[in-house]
N, C-alpha and C positions, 0 to 999 in steps of 0.2 A: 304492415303493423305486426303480424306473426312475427318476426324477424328481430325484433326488441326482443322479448323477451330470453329468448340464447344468449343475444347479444352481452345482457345485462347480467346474466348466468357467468361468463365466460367473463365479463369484470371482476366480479365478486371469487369465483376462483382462483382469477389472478393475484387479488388480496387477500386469501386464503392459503397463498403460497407457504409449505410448512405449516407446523400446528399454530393455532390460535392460541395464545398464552394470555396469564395474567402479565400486570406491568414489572409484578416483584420476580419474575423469572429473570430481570437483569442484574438481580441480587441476588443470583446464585455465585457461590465463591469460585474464583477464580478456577483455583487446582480441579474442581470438579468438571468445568467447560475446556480446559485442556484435556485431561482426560477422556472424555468420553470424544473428542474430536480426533484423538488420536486413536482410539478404539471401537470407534466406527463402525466400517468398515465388519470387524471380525462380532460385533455385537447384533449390527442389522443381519446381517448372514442365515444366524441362525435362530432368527424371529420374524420370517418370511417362508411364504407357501410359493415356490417358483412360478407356478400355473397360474396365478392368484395375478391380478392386476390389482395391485394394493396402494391405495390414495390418503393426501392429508382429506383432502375433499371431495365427493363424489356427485355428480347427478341422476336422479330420476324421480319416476313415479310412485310415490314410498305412503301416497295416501288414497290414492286411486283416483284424486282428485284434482291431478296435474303435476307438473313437473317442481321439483323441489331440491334442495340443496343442504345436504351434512357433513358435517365436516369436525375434526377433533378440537377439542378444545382442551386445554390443560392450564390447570391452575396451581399456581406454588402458594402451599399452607403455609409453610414456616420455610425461610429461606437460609435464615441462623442457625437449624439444625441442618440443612439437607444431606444427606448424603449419595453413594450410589441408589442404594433400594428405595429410600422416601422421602419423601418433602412434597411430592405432588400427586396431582387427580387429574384425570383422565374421563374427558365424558364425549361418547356425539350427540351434538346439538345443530340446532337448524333454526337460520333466521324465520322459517314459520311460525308464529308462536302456536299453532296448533299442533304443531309434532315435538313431545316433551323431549327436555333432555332425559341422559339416562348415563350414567356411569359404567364404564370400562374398565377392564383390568391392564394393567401398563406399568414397564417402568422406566422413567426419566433415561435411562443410557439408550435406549429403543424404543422409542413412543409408537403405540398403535395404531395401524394403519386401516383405513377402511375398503371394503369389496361391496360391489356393486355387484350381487348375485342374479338380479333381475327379477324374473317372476319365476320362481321354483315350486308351486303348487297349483299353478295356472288360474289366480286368482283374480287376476290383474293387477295388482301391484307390487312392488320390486321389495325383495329381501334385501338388509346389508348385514356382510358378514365380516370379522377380524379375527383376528388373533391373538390368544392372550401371550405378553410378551412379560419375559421373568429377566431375572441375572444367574439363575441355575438350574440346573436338570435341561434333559434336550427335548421332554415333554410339553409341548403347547397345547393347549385347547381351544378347538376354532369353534365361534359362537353363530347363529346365524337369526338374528331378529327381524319381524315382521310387525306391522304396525295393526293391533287389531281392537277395534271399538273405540280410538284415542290413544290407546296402553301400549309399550312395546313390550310384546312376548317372545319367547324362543317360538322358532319356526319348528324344529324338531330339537332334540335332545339324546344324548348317549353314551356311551364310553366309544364309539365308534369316530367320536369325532375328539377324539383323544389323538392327536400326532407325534410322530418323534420325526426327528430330522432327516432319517433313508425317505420316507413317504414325503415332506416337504419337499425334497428333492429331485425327486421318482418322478414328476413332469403331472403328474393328477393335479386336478381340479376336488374338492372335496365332495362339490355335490354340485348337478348339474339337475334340471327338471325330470319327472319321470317320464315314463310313457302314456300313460292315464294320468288324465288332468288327478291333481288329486293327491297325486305321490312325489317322492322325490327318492334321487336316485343319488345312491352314497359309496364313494371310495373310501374304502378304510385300512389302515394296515395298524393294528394292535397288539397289546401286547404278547396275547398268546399266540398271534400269529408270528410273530418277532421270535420268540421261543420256538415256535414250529419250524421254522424254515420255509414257511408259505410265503406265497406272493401279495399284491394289495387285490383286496375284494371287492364286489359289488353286493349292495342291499339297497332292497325295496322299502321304501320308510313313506308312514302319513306324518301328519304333521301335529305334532302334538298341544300345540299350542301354551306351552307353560309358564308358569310366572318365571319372570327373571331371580335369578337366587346369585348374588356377586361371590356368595362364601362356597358357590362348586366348586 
C-alpha cells in the first residue's frame, strides 16, 4: 500500500510535464512562440544556476506533514497585448489545498524553474528555491521559501543571494545546510567582490524568516 502513493506522485508529474498554463496561453500570437522557440536555447542559459537541479515540478516534504507536490503555474492575463516582458503570472502552487499559492517572478521567454533545497535549517521540512528570471541585466536573485505556520516566508534573505552569471556558472550550489542545526550555509559572489577580484565566499546565515515582498 506504501507504494501508491510515489506511484500516483510520479503520474501527476508526468502531467505536470512543462509549466501548468492557463488555456488562453494558446492565444499567444504566433511571432512571439516562434520567437522565443528560436531563442531558447541562448534565453534558458542565462536564467539557470548550473549546480541547481531546476524543475517545472518538484517533490517533497514542504509541510512536515508528508510528502507533497509543487509545481509552476502560469497564467496569461491578456493575451492581445502580450509581448516579450508581459502578458503573464507566474506562481508555485500545489494540489494541496493547505499549502497556498504564492507568486513568482518570471518572464514568459524563461519561465521559472523550481529547486528542491531540502531541509536547510534542520527543521524537518524541505525549503524550495528559484530563480528570478528577467530579459536584461545578468543579475538574478535566487529566492529560498519555507512553509511556516500555513504562510510561505523567505527562509533567509540578502544581497548575498544576489547572482550574476560567472557565479551561476562557477559549479556552486547557493546554499546548502549549515553545520549546527539552525543555520545555513551561503555561497555568494557579489558585487563588491566582482569589483575586488575575489573569489565566491562562504557565510554563516540563521534564518530569518521574513515576509515575502515580490517588489525586492
Amino acid at each position: 500500500m506504501k507504494y501508491l502513493v510515489p506511484f500516483f506522485l510520479l503520474i501527476f508529474l508526468f502531467a505536470c510535464n512543462g509549466n501548468k498554463t492557463s488555456k488562453k496561453e494558446d492565444e499567444d500570437p504566433p511571432w512571439i512562440k516562434a520567437w522565443i522557440k528560436e531563442n531558447e536555447w541562448t534565453w534558458r542559459s542565462i536564467q539557470t544556476i548550473d549546480a541547481h537541479d531546476e524543475q517545472d515540478a518538484i517533490v517533497g516534504n514542504f509541510t512536515g506533514k508528508g510528502i507533497d507536490i509543487l509545481y509552476v503555474e502560469k497564467v496569461v492575463e491578456d493575451s492581445g497585448s502580450l509581448s516579450i516582458r508581459h502578458g503573464c503570472r507566474y506562481y508555485i502552487a500545489s494540489p494541496n489545498k493547505h499549502i497556498p499559492k504564492i507568486e513568482i517572478q518570471g518572464t514568459n521567454v524563461a519561465p521559472p524553474k523550481l529547486v528542491n533545497e531540502g531541509d536547510l535549517d534542520g527543521n524537518g521540512t524541505c525549503e524550495v528555491g528559484y530563480l528570478d528570471t528577467w530579459d536584461c541585466s545578468q543579475w538574478r536573485y535566487y529566492r529560498i521559501f519555507t512553509l511556516r505556520n500555513g504562510e510561505w516566508r523567505n527562509l533567509i534573505d540578502g544581497d548575498y543571494l544576489s547572482t550574476c552569471g560567472m557565479f551561476r556558472q562557477s559549479g556552486f550550489e547557493v546554499a546548502e545546510p549549515g553545520l549546527a542545526k539552525g543555520t545555513v550555509l551561503v555561497h555568494y559572489f557579489n558585487w563588491d567582490l566582482w569589483e575586488a577580484g575575489e573569489d565566491v565566499k562562504d557565510t554563516i546565515v540563521k534564518p530569518t524568516f521574513s515576509r515575502i515582498d515580490m517588489d525586492d
